[in-house]
N, C-alpha and C positions, 0 to 999 in steps of 0.2 A: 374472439376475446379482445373485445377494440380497445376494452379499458384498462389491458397494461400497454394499448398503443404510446404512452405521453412516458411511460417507464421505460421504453424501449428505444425511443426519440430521443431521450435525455443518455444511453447509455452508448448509443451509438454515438450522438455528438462528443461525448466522454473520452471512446474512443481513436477518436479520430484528433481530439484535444491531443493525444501522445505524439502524434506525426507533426500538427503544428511546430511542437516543441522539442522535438529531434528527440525525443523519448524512445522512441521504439521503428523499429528499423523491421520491412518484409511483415513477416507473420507473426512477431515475437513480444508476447502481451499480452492485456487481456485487463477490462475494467467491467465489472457486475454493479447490480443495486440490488435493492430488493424492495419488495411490496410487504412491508412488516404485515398488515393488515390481511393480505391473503398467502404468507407465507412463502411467494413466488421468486424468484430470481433471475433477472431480468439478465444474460453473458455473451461475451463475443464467442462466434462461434469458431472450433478448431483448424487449424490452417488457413485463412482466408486471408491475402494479404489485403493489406487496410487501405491498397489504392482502389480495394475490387468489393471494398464494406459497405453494405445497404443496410439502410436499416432494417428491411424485414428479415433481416440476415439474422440479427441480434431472436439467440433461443434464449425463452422461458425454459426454469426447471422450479421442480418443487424442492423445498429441503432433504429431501432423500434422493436427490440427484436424478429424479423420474421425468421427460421432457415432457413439461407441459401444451407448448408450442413450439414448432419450427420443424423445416426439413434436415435443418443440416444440424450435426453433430456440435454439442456445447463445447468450450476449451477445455482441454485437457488436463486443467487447471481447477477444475469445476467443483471436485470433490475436496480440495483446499478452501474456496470461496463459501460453500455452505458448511463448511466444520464448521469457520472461523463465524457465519453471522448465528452459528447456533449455538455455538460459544457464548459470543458476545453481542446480544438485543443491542446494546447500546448503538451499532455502526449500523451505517445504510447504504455505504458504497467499500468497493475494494478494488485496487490496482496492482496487477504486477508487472512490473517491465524488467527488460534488460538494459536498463540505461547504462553507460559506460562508465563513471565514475560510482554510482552507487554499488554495481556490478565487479569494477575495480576491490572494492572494501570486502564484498562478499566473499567475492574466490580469496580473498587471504582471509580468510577467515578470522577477521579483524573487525568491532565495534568499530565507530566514529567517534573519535573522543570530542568534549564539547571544549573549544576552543579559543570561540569566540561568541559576540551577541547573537551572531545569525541565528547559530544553532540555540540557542538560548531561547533567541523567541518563538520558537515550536515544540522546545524537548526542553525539559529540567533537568539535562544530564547527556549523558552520550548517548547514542543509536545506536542500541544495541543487535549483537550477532548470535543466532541459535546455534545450540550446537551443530556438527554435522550427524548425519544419518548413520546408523549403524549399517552393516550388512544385509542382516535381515531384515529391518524395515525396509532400505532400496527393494528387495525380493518379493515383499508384503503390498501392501497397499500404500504406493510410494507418495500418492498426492495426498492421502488420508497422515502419512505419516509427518507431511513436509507440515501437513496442517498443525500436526500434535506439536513438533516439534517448536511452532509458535505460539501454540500456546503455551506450553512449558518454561519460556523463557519471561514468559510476560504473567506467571503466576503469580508475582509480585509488585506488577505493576496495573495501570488504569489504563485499557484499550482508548479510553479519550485522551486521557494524557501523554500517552506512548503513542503516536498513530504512525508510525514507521518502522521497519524493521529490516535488517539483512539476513536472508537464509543461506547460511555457513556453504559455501563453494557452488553456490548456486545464482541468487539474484534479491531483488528489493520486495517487496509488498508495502503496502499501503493504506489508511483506509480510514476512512470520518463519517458525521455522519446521515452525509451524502453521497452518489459519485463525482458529484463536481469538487464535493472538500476531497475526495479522496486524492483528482485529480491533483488539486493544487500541494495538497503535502509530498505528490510524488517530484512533480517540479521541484519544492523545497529542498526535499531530499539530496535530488540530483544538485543542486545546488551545491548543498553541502558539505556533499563529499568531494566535490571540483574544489571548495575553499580550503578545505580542511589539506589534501595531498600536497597544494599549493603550498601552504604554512607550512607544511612540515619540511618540503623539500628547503624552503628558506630557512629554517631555524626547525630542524629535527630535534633541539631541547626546549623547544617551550614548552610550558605546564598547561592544563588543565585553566580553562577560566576560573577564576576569582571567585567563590561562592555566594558571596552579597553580590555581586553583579551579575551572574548567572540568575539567581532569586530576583534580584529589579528585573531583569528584562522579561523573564518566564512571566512573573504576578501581576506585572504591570498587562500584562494581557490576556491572562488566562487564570489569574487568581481574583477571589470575591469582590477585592474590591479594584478592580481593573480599572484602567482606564486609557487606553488604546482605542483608537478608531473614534465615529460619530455616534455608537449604542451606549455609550457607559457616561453620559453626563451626570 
């Protein structure tokens, strides 16, 4: 199947993009894409630490979580990764890591409130936290559940517009729609939540950004008539 080889090359490089960027530390992670057109799912595979990741390492699976290609065992994560793209057509790549300050927000089971522009210019609002797991779902099908569980929080939101999320005492997700967007909204992310801890340790009463300046920086780059970057003359 050589023709999700360039899927597989892109998902591994993806990968390995985490370690660049002190994202993810040993085995702890994991970036998919997918081949919307043959329904494929291109995942690091489970426990492999990422100084020891090949590419032909990187398993195919189908949407039903069936391994299309590879020896080794897809991440453990696997059955969250194809809820989430069979949820949402719209995405093409997804990230989760244990980064430290996004990680940080998660285990207190705390949103990121939007603060400043930074976060502005990727979220129209805070980053928000799912709930946590009940009993029984941890007992149940615990990746199938962690998946619900984001989606349930985002039933009100736009998976393009929202591309970031913390799962309540657990860690970040991510996801655009590609795996290289996804990568970079996980960067963002971890960004963000390093700026935000910061701010607050300085001034624990500041509010919430300014809503007209949250709206300038969000539209100016992500609304119709944007104009950000070299594409929007």
């Amino acid at each position: 199947m050589r023709k999700f080889d360039e899927l597989k090359e892109r998902v591994w490089r993806c990968n390995l993009e985490l370690v660049n960027h002190n994202l993810v530390i040993h085995t702890f992670g994991n970036v998919s894409g997918i081949d919307r057109k043959e329904s494929v799912v291109a995942i690091k595979p489970s426990g492999i630490p990422y100084n020891k990741l090949k590419k032909d390492d990187i398993v195919l699976v189908d949407l039903n979580n069936k391994i299309v290609q590879g020896e080794l065992k897809p991440s453990s994560d696997t059955k969250t990764h194809t809820l989430l793209y069979k949820t949402f057509p719209q995405i093409g790549g997804i990230v989760h890591t244990h980064s430290t300050y996004a990680t940080a927000w998660a285990q207190a089971k705390k949103p990121i409130p939007c603060l400043g522009t930074t976060q502005a210019d990727s979220i129209q609002g805070e980053i928000p936290c799912t709930d946590e797991l009940t009993r029984e779902q941890i007992k149940g099908d615990y990746e199938i559940e962690t998946g619900n569980q984001i989606i349930k929080k985002l039933s009100n939101m736009s998976p393009i517009e929202v591309q970031m999320i913390l799962v309540s005492s657990h860690a970040p997700f991510t996801w655009g729609k590609t795996p290289e967007e996804a990568v970079v909204n996980t960067i963002i992310l971890e960004e963000i939540a390093k700026n935000t801890l910061f701010t607050l340790n300085i001034n624990p009463n500041v509010g919430s950004l300014n809503k007209f300046l949250l709206d300038k920086h969000y539209l100016r780059k992500h609304g119709k008539n944007s104009y950000y970057g070299q594409n929007n003359k």
